[in-house]
C-alpha positions in Angstrom: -76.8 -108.8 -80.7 -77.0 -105.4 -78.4 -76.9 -102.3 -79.4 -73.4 -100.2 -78.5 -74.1 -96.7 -76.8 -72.5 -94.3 -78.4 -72.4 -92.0 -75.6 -70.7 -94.8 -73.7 -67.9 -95.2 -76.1 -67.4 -91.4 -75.8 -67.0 -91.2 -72.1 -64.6 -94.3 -72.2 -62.4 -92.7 -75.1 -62.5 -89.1 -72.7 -61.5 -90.9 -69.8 -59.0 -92.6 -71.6 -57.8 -89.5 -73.5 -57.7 -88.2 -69.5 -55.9 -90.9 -68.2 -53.3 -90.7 -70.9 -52.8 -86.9 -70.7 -52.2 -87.3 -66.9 -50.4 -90.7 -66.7 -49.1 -91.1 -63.1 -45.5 -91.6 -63.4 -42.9 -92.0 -60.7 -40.6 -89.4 -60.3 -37.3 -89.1 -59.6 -34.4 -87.7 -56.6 -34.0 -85.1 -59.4 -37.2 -83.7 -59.8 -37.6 -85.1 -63.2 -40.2 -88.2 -64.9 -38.5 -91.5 -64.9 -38.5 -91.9 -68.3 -37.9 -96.1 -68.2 -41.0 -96.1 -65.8 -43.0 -94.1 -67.9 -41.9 -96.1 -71.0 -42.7 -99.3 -69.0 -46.0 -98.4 -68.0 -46.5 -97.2 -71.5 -45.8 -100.4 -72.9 -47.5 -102.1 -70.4 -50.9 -100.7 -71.2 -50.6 -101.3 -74.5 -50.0 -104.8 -74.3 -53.3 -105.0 -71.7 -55.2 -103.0 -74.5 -54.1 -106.0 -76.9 -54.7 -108.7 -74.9 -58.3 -107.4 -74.1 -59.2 -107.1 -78.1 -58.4 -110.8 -78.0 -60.2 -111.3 -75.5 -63.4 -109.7 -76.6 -62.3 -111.1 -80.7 -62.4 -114.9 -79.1 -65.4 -114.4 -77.1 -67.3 -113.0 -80.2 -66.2 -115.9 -82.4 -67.0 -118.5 -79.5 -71.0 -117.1 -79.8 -70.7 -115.1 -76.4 -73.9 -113.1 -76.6 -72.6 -110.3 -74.4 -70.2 -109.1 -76.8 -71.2 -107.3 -79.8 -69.6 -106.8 -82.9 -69.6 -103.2 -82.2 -67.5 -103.4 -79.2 -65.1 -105.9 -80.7 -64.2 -103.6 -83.4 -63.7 -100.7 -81.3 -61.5 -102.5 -79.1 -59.3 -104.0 -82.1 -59.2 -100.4 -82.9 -58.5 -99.4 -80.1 -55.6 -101.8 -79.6 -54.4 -100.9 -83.3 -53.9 -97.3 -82.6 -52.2 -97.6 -79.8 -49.6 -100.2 -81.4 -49.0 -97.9 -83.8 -48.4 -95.0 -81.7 -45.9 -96.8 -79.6 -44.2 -98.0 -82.9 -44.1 -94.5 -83.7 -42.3 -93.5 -80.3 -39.6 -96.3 -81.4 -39.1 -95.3 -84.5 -38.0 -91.5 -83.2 -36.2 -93.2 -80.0 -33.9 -94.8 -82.6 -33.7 -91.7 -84.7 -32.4 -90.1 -82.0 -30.2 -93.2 -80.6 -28.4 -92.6 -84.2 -28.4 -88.8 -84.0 -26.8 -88.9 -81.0 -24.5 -92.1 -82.1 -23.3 -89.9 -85.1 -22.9 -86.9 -83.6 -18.8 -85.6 -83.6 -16.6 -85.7 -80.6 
């Protein structure tokens, strides 16, 4: 089993925190972020982060020697956290769906 490189794990998590911080997102006639592209590509990413944890949890249990425990676990993290932070964004877009739903006309 390898060794992980801590360093290396910190420049991917910087350049993800990057990437995330200045997500490329269409805009639109208006001047504004198209919010169902951003959502989309939001949802998108976190569906890939997923699928790779899978990927690397299968490998692991097949015996693949290139894959350390280490990694695996940072990439179920990984994919965990992000799950949850796009539940989270559900959770207030229906808050506000119903705020605005019960709101007086």
């Amino acid at each position: 089993m390898s060794e992980m490189n801590v360093n290396q794990v910190l420049a991917q998590m910087r350049a993800m925190s990057l990437e995330a911080g200045s997500g490329k997102v269409e805009e639109t006639g208006s001047g504004g972020a198209d919010f169902a592209a951003m959502l989309k590509q939001t949802i998108g990413t976190v569906n890939d982060t997923q699928q790779t944890a899978g990927k690397m949890t299968a490998a692991f249990e097949s015996g693949d020697t290139n894959v350390s425990l280490a990694e695996v676990m940072v990439a179920s993290q990984k994919a965990s956290v992000s799950f949850q932070a796009m539940l989270q964004v559900r959770n207030k877009l229906v808050d506000a769906y119903h705020d605005v739903m019960n709101m007086p006309m």
